[in-house]
ZAMARGU-4260 file (C-alpha; in steps of 0.2 Angstrom, whole numbers, plus 5000, padded with zeros to 4 digits):
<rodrens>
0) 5441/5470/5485 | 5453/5471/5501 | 5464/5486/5504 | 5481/5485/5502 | 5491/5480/5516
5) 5513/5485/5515 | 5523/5475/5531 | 5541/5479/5532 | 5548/5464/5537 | 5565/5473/5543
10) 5578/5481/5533 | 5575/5481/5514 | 5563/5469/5514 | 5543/5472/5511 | 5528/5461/5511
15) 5514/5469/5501 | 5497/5460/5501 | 5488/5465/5488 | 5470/5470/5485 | 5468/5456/5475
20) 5474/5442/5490 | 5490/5442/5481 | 5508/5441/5492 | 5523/5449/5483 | 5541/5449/5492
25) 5551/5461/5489 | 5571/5459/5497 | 5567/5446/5509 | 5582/5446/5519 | 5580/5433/5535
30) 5597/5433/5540 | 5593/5453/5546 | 5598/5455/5566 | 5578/5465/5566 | 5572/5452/5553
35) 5552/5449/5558 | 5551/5432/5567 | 5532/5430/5561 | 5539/5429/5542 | 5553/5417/5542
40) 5543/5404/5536 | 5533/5409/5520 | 5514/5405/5524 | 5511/5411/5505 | 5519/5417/5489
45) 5514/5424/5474 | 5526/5435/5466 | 5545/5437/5473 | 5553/5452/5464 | 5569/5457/5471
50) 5578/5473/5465 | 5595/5468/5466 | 5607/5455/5470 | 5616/5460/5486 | 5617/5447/5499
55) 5605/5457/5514 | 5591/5460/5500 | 5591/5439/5494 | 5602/5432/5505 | 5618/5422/5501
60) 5616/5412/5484 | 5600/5420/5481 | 5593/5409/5497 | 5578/5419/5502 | 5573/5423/5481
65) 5574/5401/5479 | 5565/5399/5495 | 5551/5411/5490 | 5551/5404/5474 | 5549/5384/5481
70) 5534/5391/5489 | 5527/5394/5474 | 5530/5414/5471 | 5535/5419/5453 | 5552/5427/5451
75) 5553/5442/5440 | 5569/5451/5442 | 5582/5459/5430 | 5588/5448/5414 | 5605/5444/5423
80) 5598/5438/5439 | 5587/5426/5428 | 5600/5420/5421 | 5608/5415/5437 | 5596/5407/5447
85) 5592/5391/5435 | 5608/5385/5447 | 5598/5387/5459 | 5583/5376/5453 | 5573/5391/5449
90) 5566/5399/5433 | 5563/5419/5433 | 5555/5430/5422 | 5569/5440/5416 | 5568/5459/5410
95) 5575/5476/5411 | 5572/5495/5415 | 5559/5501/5404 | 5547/5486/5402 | 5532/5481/5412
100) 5528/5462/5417 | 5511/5458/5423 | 5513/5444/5439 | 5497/5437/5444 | 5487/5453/5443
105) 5500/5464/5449 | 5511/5475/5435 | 5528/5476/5437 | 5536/5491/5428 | 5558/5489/5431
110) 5563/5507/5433 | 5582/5515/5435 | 5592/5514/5454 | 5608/5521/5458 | 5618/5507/5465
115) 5626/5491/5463 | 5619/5473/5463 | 5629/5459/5465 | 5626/5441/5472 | 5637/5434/5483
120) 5642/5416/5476 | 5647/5404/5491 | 5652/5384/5489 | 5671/5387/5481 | 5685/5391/5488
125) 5682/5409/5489 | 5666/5419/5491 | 5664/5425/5474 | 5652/5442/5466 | 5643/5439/5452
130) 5635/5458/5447 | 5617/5457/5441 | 5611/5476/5439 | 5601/5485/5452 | 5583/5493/5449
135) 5568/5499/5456 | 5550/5495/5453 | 5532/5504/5450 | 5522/5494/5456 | 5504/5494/5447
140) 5490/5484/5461 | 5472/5478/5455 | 5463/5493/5461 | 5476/5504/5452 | 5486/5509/5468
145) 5504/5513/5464 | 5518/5512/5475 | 5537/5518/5468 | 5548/5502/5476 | 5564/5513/5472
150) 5577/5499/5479 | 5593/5505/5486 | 5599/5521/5477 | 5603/5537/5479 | 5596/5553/5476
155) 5594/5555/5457 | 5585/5570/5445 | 5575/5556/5433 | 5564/5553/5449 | 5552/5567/5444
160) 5550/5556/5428 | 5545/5543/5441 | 5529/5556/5445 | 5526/5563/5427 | 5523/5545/5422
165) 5516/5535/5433 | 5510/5547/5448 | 5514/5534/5463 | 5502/5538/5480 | 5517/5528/5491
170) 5533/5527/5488 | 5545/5514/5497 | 5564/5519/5500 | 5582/5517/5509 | 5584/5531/5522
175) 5599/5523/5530 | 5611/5533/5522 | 5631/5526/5520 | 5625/5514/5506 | 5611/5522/5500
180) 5603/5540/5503 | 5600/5547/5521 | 5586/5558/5526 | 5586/5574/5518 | 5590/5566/5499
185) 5577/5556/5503 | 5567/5571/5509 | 5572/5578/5490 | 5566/5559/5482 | 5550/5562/5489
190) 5547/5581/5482 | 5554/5574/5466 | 5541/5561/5465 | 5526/5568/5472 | 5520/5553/5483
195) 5507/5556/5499 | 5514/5543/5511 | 5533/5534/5512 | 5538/5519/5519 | 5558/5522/5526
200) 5567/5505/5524 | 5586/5499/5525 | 5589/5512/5543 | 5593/5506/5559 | 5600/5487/5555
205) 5618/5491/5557 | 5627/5507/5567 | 5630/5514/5547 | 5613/5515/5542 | 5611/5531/5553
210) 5596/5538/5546 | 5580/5537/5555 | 5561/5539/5550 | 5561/5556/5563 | 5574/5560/5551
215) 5565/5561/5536 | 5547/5568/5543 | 5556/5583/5547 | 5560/5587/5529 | 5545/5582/5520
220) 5527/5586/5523 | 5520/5567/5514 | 5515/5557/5529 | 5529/5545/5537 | 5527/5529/5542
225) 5536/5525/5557 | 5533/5505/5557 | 5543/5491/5565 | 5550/5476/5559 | 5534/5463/5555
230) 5521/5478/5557 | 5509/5482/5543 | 5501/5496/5536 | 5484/5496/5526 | 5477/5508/5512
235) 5461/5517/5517
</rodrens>
């Protein structure tokens, strides 16, 4: 069996190829200024699980979730969201915060964020929101490596909840700051839940999102990866 292999495909977005030759999307977002070039056009899918609904995690409409899903990627995302994008053409697995879904080998456990989540509806007169919830995801591979997915959220206290459950060696979180936590309570997120090694995402794609991955290694001693947009990362 492979080793797990996490790309940050720019902002929110991650590609995780799993030990098992699975892919799983998580916020694809291809209309991001540092979107990876090398991704725009799915090669594979397997699972698509967003963690909200906000247009620069699935695109306008849901765009990047229905393309991901014509490629033949399974949605699972929150009940509200599933109930959305059958006007889309596409059929999701829908569930909420506290159950697990197993995709393809992979268990998907929908855990609490602190944010908000909804799609941007286009095609009438006026752009429209649609709220569909926000969440995180614990993220179980085939050769029982966890990664915490948190989403965009701030800092909260149930995070340590987070560790005494599942005990996740990566996490994966917002850093930016302005719309989710900056640096040092994403410093506290990790303390909180106990993981070895951090992905920083959501930083550096607009002058808000102020935060950077120097930021955040200066306030936690788990190892910080510095990658760029469409580089990848393996487990050893």
């Amino acid at each position: 069996m492979a080793n797990l292999q996490i790309t940050w495909l720019g902002h929110g977005g991650v590609l995780y190829r799993s030990p098992g030759g699975r892919w799983l999307w998580v916020d694809r977002w291809t209309g991001a200024p540092t979107y990876a070039d090398a991704y725009r056009t799915p090669e594979r899918a397997d699972v698509v699980a967003p963690t909200h609904g906000h247009f620069d995690h699935v695109g306008n409409d849901c765009d990047d979730v229905v393309e991901l899903a014509q490629a033949g990627g399974q949605v699972v995302c929150s009940h509200e969201m599933s109930l959305f994008l059958p006007s889309r053409g596409v059929e999701a697995v829908g569930m909420n915060k506290g159950g697990t879904f197993d995709a393809a080998g992979i268990k998907l456990t929908m855990v609490h964020a602190e944010h908000s989540g909804g799609i941007t509806v286009t095609g009438g007169e006026h752009e429209a929101t649609r709220e569909v919830g926000c969440w995180g995801w614990v993220i179980e591979f085939e050769d029982g490596t966890r990664v915490y997915h948190t989403g965009d959220t701030d800092l909260f206290g149930d995070m340590a909840l987070v560790r005494e459950r599942w005990a996740p060696s990566i996490a994966v979180m917002p850093i930016g700051g302005h719309y989710t936590m900056g640096p040092s309570d994403a410093a506290r997120a990790v303390a909180l839940i106990g993981a070895q090694t951090v992905l920083p995402v959501h930083w550096g794609t607009f002058p808000a999102l102020a935060g950077r991955p120097d930021d955040l290694a200066s306030q936690t001693d788990a190892e910080v990866l510095r990658l760029q947009p469409g580089e990848a990362w393996e487990t050893r």
